[in-house]
C-alpha positions, 0 to 999 in steps of 0.5 A, a space after each residue: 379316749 384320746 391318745 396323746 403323743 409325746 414327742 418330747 419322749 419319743 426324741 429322748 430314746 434316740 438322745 445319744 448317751 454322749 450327750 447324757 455324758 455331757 450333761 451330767 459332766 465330764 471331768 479329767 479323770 474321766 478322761 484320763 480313764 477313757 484316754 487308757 481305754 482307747 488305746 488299749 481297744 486301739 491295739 487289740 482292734 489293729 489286726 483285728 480290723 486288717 485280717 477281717 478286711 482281708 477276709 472279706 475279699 477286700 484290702 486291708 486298709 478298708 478295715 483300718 478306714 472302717 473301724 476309723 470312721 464307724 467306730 467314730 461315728 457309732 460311738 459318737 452316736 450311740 445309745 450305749 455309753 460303751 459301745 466299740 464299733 468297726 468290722 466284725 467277722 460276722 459279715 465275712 461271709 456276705 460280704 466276701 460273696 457281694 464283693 464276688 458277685 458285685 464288685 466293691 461298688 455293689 458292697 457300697 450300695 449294699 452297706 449304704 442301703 443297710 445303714 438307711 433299713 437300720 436308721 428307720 428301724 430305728 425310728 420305728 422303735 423296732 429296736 426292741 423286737 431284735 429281743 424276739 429273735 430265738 437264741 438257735 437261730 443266733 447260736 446257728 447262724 453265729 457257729 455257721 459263720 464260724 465254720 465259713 472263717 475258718 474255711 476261708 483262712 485254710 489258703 494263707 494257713 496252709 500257704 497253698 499255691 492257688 489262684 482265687 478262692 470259690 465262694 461256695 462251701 463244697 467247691 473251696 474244699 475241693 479248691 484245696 484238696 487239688 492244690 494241697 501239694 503246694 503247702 508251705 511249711 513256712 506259712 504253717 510253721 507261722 500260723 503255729 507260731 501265732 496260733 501259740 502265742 495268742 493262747 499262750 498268753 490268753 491262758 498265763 498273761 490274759 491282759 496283754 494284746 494277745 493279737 498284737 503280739 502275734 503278729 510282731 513275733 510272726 513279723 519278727 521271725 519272717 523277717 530275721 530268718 527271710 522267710 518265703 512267706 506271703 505278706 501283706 504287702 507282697 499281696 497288697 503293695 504299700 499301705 496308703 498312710 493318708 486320712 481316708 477320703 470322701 468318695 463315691 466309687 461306681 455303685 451300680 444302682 441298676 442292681 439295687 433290687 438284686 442288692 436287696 436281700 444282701 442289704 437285709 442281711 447286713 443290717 439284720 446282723 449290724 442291729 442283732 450283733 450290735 444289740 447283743 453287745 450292748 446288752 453284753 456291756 450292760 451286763 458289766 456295767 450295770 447301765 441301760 442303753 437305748 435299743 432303738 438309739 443304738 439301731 440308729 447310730 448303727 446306720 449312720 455309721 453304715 452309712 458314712 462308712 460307705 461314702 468312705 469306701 470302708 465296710 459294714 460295721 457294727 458293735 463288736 462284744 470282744 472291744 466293747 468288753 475290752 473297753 469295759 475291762 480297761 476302764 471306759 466308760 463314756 463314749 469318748 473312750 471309743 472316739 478316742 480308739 477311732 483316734 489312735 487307729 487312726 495314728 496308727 496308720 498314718 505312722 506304721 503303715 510301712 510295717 504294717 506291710 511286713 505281716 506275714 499273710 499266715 499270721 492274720 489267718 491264725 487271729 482269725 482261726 481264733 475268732 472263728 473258735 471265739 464265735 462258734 460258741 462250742 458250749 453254747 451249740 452243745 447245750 442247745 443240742 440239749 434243748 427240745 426236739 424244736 430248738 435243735 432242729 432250728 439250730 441246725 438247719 439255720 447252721 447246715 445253711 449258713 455253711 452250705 448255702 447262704 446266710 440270708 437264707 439261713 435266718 429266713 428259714 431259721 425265724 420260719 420254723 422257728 416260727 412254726 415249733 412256737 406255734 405247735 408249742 403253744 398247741 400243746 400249752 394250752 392244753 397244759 394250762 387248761 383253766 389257767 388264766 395266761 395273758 400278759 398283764 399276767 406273765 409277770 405279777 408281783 406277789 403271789 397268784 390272786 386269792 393269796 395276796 394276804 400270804 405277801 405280807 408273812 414274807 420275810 424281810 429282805 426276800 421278794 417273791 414273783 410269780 410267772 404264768 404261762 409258757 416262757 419261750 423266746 417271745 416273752 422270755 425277755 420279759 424276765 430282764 429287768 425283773 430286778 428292777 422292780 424292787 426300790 431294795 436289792 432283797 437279800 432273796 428272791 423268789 421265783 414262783 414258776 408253779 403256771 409256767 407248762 413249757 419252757 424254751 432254749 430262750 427261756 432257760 437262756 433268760 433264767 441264767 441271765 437273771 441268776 448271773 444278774 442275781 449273783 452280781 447283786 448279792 441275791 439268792 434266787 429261788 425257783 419253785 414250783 416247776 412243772 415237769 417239761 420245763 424241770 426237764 429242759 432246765 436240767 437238761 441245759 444244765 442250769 444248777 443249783 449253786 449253794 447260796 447263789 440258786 436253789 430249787 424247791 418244789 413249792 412255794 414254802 418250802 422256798 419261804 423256808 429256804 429263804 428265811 435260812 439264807 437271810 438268817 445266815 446272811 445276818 450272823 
């Protein structure tokens, strides 16, 4: 049999949703809405864009050109109608060690190189293995990287009296602990003040740019009272207020190997993060983006990026979810926050010298607790013996050693606790058929398909087999889409499944969180006695009308003909 290839539908995964917007038409009001958006994803992306940068080991103003013209450029191209891209905190650490050990020109040659590995994973249709990578090693790796923030903020947090800082974990705090004597009360009187005032207004006016205000308030007071602090432009001189310019600095491609695993880095956590936030924003939309369409835009913003001079840049879930929240929802609203970033620094960049040093460490110690995901790292810690060891070895490494390193070995064990898992499956499973055309089958197992007709009306009934573990756990995303109706119940049959993972117990939530927004009960039957264990574990709870738990099949056909005649009364 003769396999034809269709190339009409192979362009279509990578047709940028911009041009879908167009197509389907664009009016004012859609306008207006973007135009509000952008602005207010402009103002939470300023500071943002000039701490990370300043983290980074680099200038401020090359975060301001990053999020500039990748933000432009993602957006423009991206396979998400909502997607903010620019500099995330994510590439703090491998950037500020390239920068240490390359110079600026090996960052360049190192993001160009990113953005070409991202263009052809794209174009391989690679966008969709992204979804294999086990939730420990994210969850390791994202809090590792938390840790390596805050570790490098302790300079401008304390105001310490010292030169450069030493890349390597154990030596920077011994950096620190020498010079501790040079602290300034100023610079942490500062960072208290902005530390303050962007969870006080997180917690009492949670829509106003929490950043922002910081830095104005901690501008203001240096500033009215003289203050010895540190600032931007003490540090840095004035900020240019120019367009930034096309150019090619010295790229020393004689390196290009050493570059390599550098280069892998970025575009691993360029397409991972940007993926996760696009999945973020369908969460809250209700849309479906282009996985492979997005890896694509993520590399030609990486790639015009580097010939801009800027940094790496991916899709960042804090704007994106901004976005959302403020109304976008077309690409034009991240175009028109590219626009804004940019008049802001044509017409403040003399201000912008006045920021004291100490308030961009108190933002940043709030996206490094932002991305540390504290709960999330807690509930893993509760997960099989497998999952936490990967979580924690891919952490110690990413904070002791080197983030490529950490997801190398990360995705290894990972690798190895699937495969003794699947050992002890097929033990579990003894005689039960589990391949894939029978992971997910509608209806009940075979031999009782005549039990789906005596199903009530409005509740639908799924049925699992075999392990639910990070490489089938995305299996269960668009299991609501199956139905031409939204049931008023579903049921989730589970009695085959033997083993279950963090991923799995990941992915159940991310459907119960699915069902709720639908207005669906969702019933889980059935579970055997690890997966009932982890799941409890993880504290994944029954919530009355919204999730329940049954041993068996009918007493979840039961269960469900209660909650649809409550729902009819």
């Amino acid at each position: 049999m003769s396999m034809h290839f269709d190339h009409r539908q192979y362009l279509r995964m990578f047709e940028p949703k911009l041009l879908t917007v167009l197509r389907e038409g664009y009016r004012f009001t859609d306008f207006r809405r973007d135009l509000i958006a952008g602005l207010t994803v402009a103002v939470v992306a300023l500071p943002l864009a000039m701490a990370l940068a300043i983290a980074s080991g680099t200038t401020p103003e090359k975060g301001l050109h990053t999020a500039i013209i990748a933000g432009f450029l993602i957006s423009m191209f991206s396979g998400s109608r909502v997607q903010i891209g620019g500099p995330t905190a994510a590439f703090i650490p491998v950037v500020f060690v390239v920068i240490q050990k390359f110079g600026y020109g090996g960052l360049i040659l190192c993001t160009l190189l990113a953005g070409l590995m991202l263009i052809a994973a794209g174009l391989l249709r690679l966008g969709t293995l992204m979804k294999y990578m086990p939730q420990p090693v994210i969850t390791g790796f994202t809090a590792g990287i938390a840790v390596s923030i805050f570790s490098s903020q302790v300079k401008d947090m304390l105001g310490l009296q010292m030169g450069s800082v030493p890349v390597e974990f154990i030596p920077r705090w011994s950096a620190y602990a020498q010079h501790i004597a040079t602290t300034q009360p100023t610079a942490v009187a500062l960072t208290v003040l902005g530390l303050a005032v962007i969870v006080g207004l997180r917690r009492w006016r949670p829509n106003w740019p929490g950043f922002l205000i910081a830095l104005l308030a901690c501008t203001l007071v240096a500033t009215s009272f003289a203050m010895p602090a540190e600032t931007i432009g003490s540090k840095f001189g004035e900020l240019p207020s120019a367009l930034p310019t096309f150019e090619f600095p010295h790229i020393p491609f004689e390196r290009t190997f050493e570059l390599l695993p550098s280069a892998l880095t970025i575009a691993f956590l360029a397409g991972v993060e940007s993926l996760l936030s696009a999945v973020v924003a369908d969460g809250m939309t209700g849309g479906r983006h282009r996985s492979n369409g997005e890896l694509v835009a993520q590399g030609v913003a990486n790639v015009g990026s580097a010939l801009f001079g800027g940094l790496p840049a991916t899709g960042a879930i804090a704007r994106t979810a901004t976005n959302v929240r403020s109304g976008g929802r077309t690409p034009v609203a991240g175009m028109l926050h590219a626009v804004f970033l940019l008049a802001f620094m044509l017409l403040l960049a003399p201000l912008m010298g006045h920021v004291p040093l100490a308030a961009l460490a108190a933002v940043l110690l709030v996206v490094a607790w932002n991305m540390s995901e504290v709960e999330n790292f807690r509930s893993t810690m509760s997960a099989p013996i497998g999952d936490r060891v990967v979580l924690l070895l891919t952490f110690f490494l990413t904070v002791f050693l080197d983030l490529t390193v950490a997801i190398q070995a990360g995705i290894v064990v990972a690798a190895f606790v699937f495969m003794f898992r699947m050992s002890e499956a097929m033990e579990v499973s003894s005689g039960i058929r589990a391949t894939d055309d029978d992971l997910l089958r509608e209806g009940m197992a075979q031999g009782d398909e005549d039990q789906r007709a005596k199903l009530p009306k409005g509740v639908e009934a799924f049925q699992i087999s075999g392990p639910l573990f990070f490489g089938s756990s995305n299996r269960l995303d668009n299991l609501l889409d199956q139905f031409f109706e939204s049931p008023k119940v579903f049921i989730l049959r589970m009695r085959l499944v033997p083993v279950i993972d963090a991923s799995g117990v990941h992915a159940l939530k991310k459907l119960a969180e699915r069902c709720q927004r639908k207005g669906i009960a969702l019933v889980i039957s059935g579970l055997q006695e690890q997966p009932n264990r982890v799941i409890s574990n993880m504290q994944l709870q029954e919530r009355d009308g919204e999730l329940h738990f049954v041993s068996n099949f009918d007493r979840a056909v039961k269960l469900a003909e209660a909650i649809v005649a409550r729902s009819d009364t």
